[in-house]
C-alpha positions in Angstrom: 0.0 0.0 0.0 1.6 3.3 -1.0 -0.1 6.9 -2.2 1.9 8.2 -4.1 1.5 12.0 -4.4 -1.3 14.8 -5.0 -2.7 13.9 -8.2 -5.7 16.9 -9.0 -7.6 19.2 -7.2 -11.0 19.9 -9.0 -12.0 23.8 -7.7 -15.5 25.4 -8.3 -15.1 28.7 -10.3 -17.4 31.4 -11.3 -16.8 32.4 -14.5 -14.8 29.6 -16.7 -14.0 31.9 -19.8 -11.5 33.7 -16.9 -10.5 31.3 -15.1 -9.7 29.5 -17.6 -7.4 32.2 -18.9 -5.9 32.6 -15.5 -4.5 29.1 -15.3 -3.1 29.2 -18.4 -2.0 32.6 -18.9 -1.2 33.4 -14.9 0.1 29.9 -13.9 1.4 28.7 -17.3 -1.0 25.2 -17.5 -2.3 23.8 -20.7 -6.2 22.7 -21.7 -6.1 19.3 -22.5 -9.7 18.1 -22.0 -13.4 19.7 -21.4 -16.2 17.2 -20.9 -19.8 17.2 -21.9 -20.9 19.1 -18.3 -18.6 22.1 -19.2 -15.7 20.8 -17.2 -12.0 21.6 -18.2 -8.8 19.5 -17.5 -5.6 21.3 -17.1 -2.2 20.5 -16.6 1.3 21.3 -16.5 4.4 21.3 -19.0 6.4 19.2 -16.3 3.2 16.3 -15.3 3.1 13.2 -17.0 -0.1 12.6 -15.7 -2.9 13.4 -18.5 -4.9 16.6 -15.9 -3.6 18.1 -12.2 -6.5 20.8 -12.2 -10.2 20.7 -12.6 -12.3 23.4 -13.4 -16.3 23.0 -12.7 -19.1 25.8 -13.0 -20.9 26.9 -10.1 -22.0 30.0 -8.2 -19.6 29.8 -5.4 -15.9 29.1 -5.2 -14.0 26.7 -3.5 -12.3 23.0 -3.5 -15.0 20.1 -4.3 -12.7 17.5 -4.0 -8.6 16.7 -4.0 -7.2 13.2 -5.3 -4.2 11.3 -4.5 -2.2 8.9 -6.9 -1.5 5.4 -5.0 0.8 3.0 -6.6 -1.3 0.1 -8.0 -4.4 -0.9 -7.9 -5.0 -3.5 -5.1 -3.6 -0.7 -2.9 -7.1 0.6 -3.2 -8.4 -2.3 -2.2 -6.4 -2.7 1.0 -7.1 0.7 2.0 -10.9 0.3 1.4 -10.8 -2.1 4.3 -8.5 0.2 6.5 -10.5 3.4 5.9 -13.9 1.9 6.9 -12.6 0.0 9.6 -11.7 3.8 10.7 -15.4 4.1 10.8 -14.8 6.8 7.6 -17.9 5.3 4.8 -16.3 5.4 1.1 -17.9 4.7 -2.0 -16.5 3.1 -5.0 -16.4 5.5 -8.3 -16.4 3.4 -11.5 -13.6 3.8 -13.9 -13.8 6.2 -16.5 -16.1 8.9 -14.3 -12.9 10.8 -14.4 -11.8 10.9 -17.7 -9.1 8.4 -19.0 -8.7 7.4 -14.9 -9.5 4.3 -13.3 -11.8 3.6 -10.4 -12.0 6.1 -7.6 -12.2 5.4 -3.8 -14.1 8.4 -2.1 -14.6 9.5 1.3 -14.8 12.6 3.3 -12.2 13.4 5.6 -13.1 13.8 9.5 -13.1 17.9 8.6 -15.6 17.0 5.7 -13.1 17.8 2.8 -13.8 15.0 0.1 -10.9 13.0 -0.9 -10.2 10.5 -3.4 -7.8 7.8 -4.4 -6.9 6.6 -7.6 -4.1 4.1 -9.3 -4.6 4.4 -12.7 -4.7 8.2 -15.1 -4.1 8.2 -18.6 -0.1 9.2 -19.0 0.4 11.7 -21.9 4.0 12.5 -21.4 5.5 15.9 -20.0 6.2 18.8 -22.4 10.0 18.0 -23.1 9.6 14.2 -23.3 11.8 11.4 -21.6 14.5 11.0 -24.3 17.3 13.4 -24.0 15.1 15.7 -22.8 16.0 19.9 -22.8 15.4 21.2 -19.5 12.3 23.3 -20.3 9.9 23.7 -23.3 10.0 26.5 -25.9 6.6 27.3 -25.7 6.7 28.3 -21.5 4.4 30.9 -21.1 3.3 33.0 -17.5 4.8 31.9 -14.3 5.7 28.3 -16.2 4.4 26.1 -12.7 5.9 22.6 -13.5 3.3 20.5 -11.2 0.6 20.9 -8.9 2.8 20.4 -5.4 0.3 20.8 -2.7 -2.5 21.7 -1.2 -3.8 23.4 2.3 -7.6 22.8 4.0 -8.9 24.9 6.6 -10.7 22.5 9.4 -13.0 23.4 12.4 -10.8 24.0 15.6 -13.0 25.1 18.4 -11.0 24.7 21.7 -13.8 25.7 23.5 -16.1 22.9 22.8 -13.6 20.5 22.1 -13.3 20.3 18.4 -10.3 19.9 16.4 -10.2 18.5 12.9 -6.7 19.1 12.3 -5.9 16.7 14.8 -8.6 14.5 13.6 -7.2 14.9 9.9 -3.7 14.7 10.8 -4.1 11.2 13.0 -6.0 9.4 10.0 -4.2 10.9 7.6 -0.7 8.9 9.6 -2.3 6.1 11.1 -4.9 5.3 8.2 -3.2 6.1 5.1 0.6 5.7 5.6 1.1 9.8 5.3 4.1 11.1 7.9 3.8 14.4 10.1 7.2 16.7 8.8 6.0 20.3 10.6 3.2 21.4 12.8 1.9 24.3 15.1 1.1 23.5 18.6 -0.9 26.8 20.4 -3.0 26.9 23.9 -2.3 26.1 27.6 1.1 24.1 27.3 1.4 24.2 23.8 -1.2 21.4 23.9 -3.4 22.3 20.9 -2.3 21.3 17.6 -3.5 23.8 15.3 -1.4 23.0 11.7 -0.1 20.4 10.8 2.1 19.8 7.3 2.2 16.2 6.4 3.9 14.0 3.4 3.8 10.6 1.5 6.7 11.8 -0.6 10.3 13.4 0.2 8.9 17.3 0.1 8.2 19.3 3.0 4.7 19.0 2.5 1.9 16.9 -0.1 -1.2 18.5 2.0 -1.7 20.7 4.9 -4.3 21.4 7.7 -5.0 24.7 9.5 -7.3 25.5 12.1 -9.9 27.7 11.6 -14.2 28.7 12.2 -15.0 26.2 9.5 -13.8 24.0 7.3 -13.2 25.2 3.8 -10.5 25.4 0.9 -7.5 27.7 1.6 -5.4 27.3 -1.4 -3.0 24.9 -3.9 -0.1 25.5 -5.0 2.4 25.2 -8.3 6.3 24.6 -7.9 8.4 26.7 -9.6 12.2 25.9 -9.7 13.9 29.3 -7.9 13.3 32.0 -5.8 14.1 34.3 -9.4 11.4 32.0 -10.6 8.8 33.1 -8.0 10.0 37.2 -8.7 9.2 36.7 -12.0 5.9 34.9 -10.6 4.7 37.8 -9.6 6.1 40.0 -12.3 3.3 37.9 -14.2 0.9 38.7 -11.9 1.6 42.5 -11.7 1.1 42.6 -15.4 -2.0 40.5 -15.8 -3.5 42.6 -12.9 -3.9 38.9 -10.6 -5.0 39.8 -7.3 -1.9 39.0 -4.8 -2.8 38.5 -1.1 0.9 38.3 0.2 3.7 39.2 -2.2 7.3 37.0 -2.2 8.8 36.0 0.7 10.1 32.9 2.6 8.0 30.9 4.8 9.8 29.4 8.1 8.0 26.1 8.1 8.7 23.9 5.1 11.5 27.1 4.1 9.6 27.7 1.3 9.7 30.7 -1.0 6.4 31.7 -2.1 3.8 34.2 -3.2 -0.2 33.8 -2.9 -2.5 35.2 -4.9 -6.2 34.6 -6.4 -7.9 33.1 -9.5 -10.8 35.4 -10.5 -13.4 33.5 -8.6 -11.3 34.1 -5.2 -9.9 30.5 -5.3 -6.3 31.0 -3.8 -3.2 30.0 -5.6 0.5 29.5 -4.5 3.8 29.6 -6.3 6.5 27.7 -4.3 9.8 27.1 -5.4 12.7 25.5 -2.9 13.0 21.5 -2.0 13.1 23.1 1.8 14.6 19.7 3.0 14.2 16.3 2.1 11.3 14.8 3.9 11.6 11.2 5.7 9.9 9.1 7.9 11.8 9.2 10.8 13.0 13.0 10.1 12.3 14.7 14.0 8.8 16.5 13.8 9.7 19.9 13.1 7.0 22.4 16.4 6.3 25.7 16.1 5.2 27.4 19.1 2.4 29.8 19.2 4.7 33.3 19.9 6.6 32.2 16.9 3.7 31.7 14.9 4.3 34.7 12.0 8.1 33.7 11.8 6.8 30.2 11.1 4.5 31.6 8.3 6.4 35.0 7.2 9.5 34.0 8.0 10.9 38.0 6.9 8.8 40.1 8.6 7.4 37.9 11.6 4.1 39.0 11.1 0.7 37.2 10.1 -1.3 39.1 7.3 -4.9 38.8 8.4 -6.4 37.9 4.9 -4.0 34.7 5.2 -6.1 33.1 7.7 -9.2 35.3 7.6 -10.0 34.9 3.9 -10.3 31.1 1.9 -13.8 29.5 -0.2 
């Protein structure tokens, strides 16, 4: 049994014409797909995978589901079993409901985030190829993300009535399907309140995040870029296209990652992040931020939390 990595996050947006644009002309991604129901498939130069984003129509904004790649495809068999002996139900999504991917195992996560699992997408090569390959394309274009890297989810965390899904998250995510803990934020009397939590199934920093906040909800993805020039020129991109940025470059303290956030049109938040940070093991020590170090942790340059970081997601 082994997941793999992030393999798409399908977002609701407002107005596809635009958003559409965005991710292609802000982030860089290609069209490759758009189904009978409107949807479009997008990807990027560096995936080999056929789609990494998923656009749907609706009225409001935010994540309806995010999908992991495991290995083969007994794994989602075995972990059928583990994830309803949890007590989580899943349901069983027939291939092809996707396009060109195999069957699906959904559930919803203790915060009420719906997951999936998958072993099988169709493979359509990245944009340079496998043999003797140049290091990027010729036809690059915006920011030039080469592959959809993570993603964060806001939970419920309540410490007055007891709540906390990013505990609840975090333990099934470990104990249930095989994901490690590399970084997380403990706050409250004694530091007992885990309140973010950065978790792996790979060697980077971070394959999927959980912060604490009034509800649940969708805080943002994010596209890896190779340098911290890379994520200047980002945001050069942005500048020019007139992109809405909610925190311009800088380095983040947990994970070490150099970044900049900003929105798609339907207020959908986006991240460039360039930087390996460290390589990401198993039996690496847990990396704890306390609460007074809390803004270093996220602005590691200035020390200070911008409120529309934590205020604002869909």
């Amino acid at each position: 049994m082994n997941v793999l990595r992030i393999g798409h996050v399908k977002l609701r947006v407002m107005d596809m014409p635009e958003a559409v644009e965005h991710y292609e002309k802000t982030l860089g991604m290609y069209k490759v797909h758009e189904d009978e129901q409107g949807d479009v498939y997008l990807k990027c130069w560096d995936e080999w995978d056929k789609y990494s984003v998923i656009l749907t129509p609706s009225d409001r904004a935010g994540m309806d589901h995010v999908a992991f790649k495991v290995r083969q495809d007994s794994d989602l068999d075995t972990l059928h079993e583990r994830i309803e002996a949890w007590g989580i139900g899943t349901r069983w999504l027939p291939e092809n409901t996707l396009p060109d991917t195999g069957r699906i195992l959904a559930f919803k996560l203790p915060s009420g985030h719906d997951m999936y699992l998958y072993a099988h997408k169709a493979l359509v090569g990245t944009q340079v190829g496998t043999i003797n390959p140049d290091p990027w394309p010729d036809n690059v274009r915006g920011a030039g993300a080469h592959w959809l890297d993570h993603c964060l989810l806001m939970c419920e965390l309540n410490p007055e009535t007891g709540v906390n899904t990013v505990a609840e998250n975090t333990r099934f995510m470990v104990e249930c399907l095989g994901f490690f803990l590399t970084e997380q934020v403990m706050v409250g009397p004694e530091g007992a309140i885990q309140a973010a939590t950065w978790l792996s199934c790979s060697t980077t920093p971070h394959d999927i995040a959980f912060v604490g906040g009034p509800t649940s909800g969708f805080h943002h993805m994010a596209f890896f870029l190779d340098s911290w020039h890379d994520v200047l020129k980002a945001a050069d991109v942005m500048a020019k296209r007139k992109v809405r940025i909610d925190v311009a470059p800088t380095r983040h303290g947990i994970t070490r990652g150099e970044t900049i956030y900003f929105f798609d049109p339907s207020g959908n938040r986006n991240e460039t992040f360039a930087g390996l940070g460290y390589l990401a093991q198993p039996d690496r020590p847990v990396t704890t931020w306390s609460e007074d170090r809390l803004g270093s942790g996220i602005f590691y340059h200035t020390g200070e939390l911008v409120a529309s970081f934590t205020d604002v997601y869909t």
